[in-house]
C-alpha positions in Angstrom: 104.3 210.7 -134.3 102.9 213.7 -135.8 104.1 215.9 -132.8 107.2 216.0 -131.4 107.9 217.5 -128.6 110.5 216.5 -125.8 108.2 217.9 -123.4 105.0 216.9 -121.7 102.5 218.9 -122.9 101.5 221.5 -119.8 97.7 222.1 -120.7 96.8 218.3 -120.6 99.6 218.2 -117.4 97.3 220.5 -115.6 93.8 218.5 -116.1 95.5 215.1 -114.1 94.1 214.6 -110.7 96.6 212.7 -109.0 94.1 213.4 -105.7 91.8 210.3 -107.5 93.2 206.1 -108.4 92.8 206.6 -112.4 92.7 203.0 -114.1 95.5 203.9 -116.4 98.0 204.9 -114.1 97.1 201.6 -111.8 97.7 199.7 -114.4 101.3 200.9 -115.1 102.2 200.7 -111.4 100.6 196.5 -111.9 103.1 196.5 -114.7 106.1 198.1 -113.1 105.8 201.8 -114.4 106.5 204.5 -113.2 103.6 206.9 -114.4 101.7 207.1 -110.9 101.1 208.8 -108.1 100.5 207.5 -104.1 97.1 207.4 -104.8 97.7 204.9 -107.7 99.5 203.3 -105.6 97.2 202.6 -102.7 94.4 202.1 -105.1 96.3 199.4 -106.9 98.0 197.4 -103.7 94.6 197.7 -101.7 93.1 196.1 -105.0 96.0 193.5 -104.8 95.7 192.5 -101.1 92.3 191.2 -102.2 92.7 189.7 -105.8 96.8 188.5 -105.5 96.1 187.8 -109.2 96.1 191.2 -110.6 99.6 191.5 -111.4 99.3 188.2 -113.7 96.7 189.7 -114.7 98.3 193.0 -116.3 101.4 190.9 -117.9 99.5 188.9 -119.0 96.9 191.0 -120.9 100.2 192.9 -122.5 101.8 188.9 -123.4 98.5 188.5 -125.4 98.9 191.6 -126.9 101.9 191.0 -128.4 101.2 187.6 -129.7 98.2 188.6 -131.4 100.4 191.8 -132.7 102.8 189.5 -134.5 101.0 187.4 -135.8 98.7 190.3 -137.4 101.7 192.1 -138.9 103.3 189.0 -139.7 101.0 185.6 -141.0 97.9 187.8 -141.9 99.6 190.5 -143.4 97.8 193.6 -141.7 99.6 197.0 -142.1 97.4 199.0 -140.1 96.5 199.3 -136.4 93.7 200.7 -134.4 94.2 200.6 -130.8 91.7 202.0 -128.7 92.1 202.9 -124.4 96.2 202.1 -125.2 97.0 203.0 -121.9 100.1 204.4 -120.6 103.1 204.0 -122.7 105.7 200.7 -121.4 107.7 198.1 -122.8 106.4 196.7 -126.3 104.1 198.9 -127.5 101.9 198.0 -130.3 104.2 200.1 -133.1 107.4 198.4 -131.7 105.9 195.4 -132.1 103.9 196.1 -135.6 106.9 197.4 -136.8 109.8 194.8 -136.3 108.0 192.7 -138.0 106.7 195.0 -140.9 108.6 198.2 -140.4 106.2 200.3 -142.9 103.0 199.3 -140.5 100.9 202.2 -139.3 99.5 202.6 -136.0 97.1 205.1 -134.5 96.5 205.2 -130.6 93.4 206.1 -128.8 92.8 207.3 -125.6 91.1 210.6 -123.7 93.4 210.5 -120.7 95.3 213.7 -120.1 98.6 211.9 -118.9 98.4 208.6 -121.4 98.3 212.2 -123.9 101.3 213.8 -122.5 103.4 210.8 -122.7 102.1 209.3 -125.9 103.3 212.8 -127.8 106.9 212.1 -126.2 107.8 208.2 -126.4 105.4 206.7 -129.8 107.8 207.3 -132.5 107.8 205.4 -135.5 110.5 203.9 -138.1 111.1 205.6 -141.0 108.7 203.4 -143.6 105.6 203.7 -140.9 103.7 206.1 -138.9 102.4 206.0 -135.8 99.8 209.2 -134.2 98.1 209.9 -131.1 94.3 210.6 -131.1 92.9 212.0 -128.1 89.6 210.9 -128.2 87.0 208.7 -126.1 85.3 205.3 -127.1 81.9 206.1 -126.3 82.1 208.5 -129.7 83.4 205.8 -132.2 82.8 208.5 -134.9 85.3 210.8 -134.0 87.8 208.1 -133.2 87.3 206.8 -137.0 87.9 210.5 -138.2 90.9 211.1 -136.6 92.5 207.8 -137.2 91.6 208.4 -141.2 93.7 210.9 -141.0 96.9 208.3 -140.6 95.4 205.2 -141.8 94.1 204.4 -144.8 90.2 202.5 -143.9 89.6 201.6 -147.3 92.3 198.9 -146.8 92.7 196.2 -144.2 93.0 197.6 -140.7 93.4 195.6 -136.9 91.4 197.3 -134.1 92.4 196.1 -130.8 90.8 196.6 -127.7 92.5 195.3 -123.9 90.7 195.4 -121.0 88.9 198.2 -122.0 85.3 197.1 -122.6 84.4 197.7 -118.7 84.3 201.2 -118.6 81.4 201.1 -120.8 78.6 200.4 -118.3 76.3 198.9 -120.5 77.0 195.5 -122.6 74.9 196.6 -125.6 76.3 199.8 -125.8 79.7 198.4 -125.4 78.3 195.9 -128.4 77.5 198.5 -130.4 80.4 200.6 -130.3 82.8 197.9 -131.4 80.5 196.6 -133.7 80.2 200.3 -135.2 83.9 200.7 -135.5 84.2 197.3 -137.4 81.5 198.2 -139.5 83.9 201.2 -140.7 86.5 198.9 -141.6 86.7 196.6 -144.8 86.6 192.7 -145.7 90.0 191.6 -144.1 90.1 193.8 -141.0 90.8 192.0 -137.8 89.7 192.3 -134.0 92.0 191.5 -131.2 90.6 191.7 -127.9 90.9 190.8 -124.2 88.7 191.7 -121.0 88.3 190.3 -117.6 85.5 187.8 -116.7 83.0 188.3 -113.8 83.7 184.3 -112.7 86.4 184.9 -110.3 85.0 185.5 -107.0 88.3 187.3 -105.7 88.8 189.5 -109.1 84.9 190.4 -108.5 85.3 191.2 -105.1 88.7 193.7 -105.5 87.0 195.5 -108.5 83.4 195.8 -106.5 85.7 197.4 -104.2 87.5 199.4 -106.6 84.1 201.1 -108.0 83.4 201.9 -104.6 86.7 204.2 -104.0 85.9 206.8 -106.1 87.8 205.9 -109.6 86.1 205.6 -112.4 84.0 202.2 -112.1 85.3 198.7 -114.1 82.8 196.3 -115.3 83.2 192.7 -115.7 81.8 190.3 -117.6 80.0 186.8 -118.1 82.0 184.5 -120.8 79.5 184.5 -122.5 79.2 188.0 -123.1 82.7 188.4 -123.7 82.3 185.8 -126.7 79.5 188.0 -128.2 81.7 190.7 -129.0 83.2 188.4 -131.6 79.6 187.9 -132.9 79.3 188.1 -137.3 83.4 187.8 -136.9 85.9 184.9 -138.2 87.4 183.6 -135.0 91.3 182.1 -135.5 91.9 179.1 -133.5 91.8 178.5 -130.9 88.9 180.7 -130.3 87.8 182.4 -127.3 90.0 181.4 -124.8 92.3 182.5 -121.6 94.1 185.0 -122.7 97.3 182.8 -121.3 96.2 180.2 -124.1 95.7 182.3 -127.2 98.8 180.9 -129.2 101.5 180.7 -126.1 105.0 180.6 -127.5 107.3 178.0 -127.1 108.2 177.3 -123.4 105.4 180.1 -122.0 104.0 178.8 -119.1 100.4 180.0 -118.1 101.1 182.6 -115.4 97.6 181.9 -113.8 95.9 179.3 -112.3 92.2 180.4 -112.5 90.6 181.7 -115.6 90.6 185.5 -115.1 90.5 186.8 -118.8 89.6 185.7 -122.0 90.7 186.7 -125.5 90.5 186.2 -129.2 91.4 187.2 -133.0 89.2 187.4 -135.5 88.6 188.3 -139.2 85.9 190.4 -140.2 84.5 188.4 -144.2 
């Protein structure tokens, strides 16, 4: 990290709400963390009573993650990562996992929530070979996500953006189209895209987060399969494709934690 401080920062401390459910901190409490408040907390379990799948869900999301982490750093080489709405820090980050396999591998975090900021500055270190930095910054301005993260990575040279569950907070599919599409753009031959989002066929998933959007948080929005498979549109897809995200190259003896089809997920190489 570029700062390092063994303190939370106390001006992004004092923009949390903990009076509203924030996605981020729901999703760490789904996980097991510990980064929450009682609102979270009702938020998340009220969403759970209705869609008993969300905690599958959440682990599952952050399994795919680190498959398609490994085999970046590892079999295709990559030596930079973009990681855009990271989320709260928890086990396996994508530098731990970057980095024991290629310990000079650079990653740069995005995200524009105040407490994902304040514990991002205190647990994303890096080995000695790499680097890994914190850019507070939102998706919806690609531009100033690709300026800060030049500052750490090098985007003349290969570079893996990865986005999980984190296309719904853009409302609108062909914004949310055209800011990944603009941030590959930025990014040469050889650059990969990793991504996973939820899709809008599971009636009990669509019911919990039409009820989710109704609480007050900031709304999630899923999508069609179909949809989800165009953001890997003018991209080289690795097998197997577009898939559930529990299916995306499962290691040995990994058994698919969900029944139902509630994500899909892919890999692919930009020509």
């Amino acid at each position: 990290m570029t700062q390092d401080s063994s303190t939370p920062d106390k001006a992004a401390l004092a923009k949390i709400d903990s009076t509203v459910p924030h996605s981020a901190r729901i999703w760490n409490y789904w996980l097991g963390g510990k980064d929450n408040y009682p609102v979270d907390h009702a938020a998340g379990d009220a969403f759970r009573e209705v869609f008993g799948g969300i905690t599958d869900l959440a682990r599952g999301s952050r399994a795919f993650l680190g498959r398609a982490v490994r085999h970046l750093a590892g079999e295709a080489g990559i030596r930079q990562f973009l990681d855009v709405g990271t989320g709260l820090p928890t086990v396996d980050n994508t530098h731990e996992i970057a980095q024991r396999v290629a310990p000079e591998a650079r990653v740069v975090y995005v995200d524009n929530d105040p407490l994902v900021l304040t514990h991002a500055r205190v647990l994303l270190t890096s080995t000695p070979q790499g680097a890994t930095d914190y850019v507070d910054a939102d998706l919806h301005d690609p531009a100033t996500v690709l300026r800060e993260a030049s500052r750490t990575l090098d985007l003349t040279r290969p570079v893996a953006l990865t986005l999980m569950q984190v296309s719904g907070h853009i409302a609108d599919y062909d914004e949310a189209r055209r800011i990944v599409a603009s941030l590959m753009a930025a990014l040469p031959s050889g650059s990969y895209f990793a991504f996973n989002d939820s899709v809008d066929t599971n009636k009990a998933n669509a019911e919990a987060t039409r009820l989710y959007n109704e609480s007050g948080a900031a709304p999630y929005h899923l999508r069609s399969p179909q949809q989800l498979a165009g953001f890997f549109e003018g991209l080289e897809l690795l097998a197997p494709g577009v898939v559930p995200i529990d299916d995306w190259r499962p290691d040995a003896g990994e058994a698919r934690t969900a029944a139902d089809v509630i994500a899909l997920g892919g890999v692919a190489r930009k020509p």
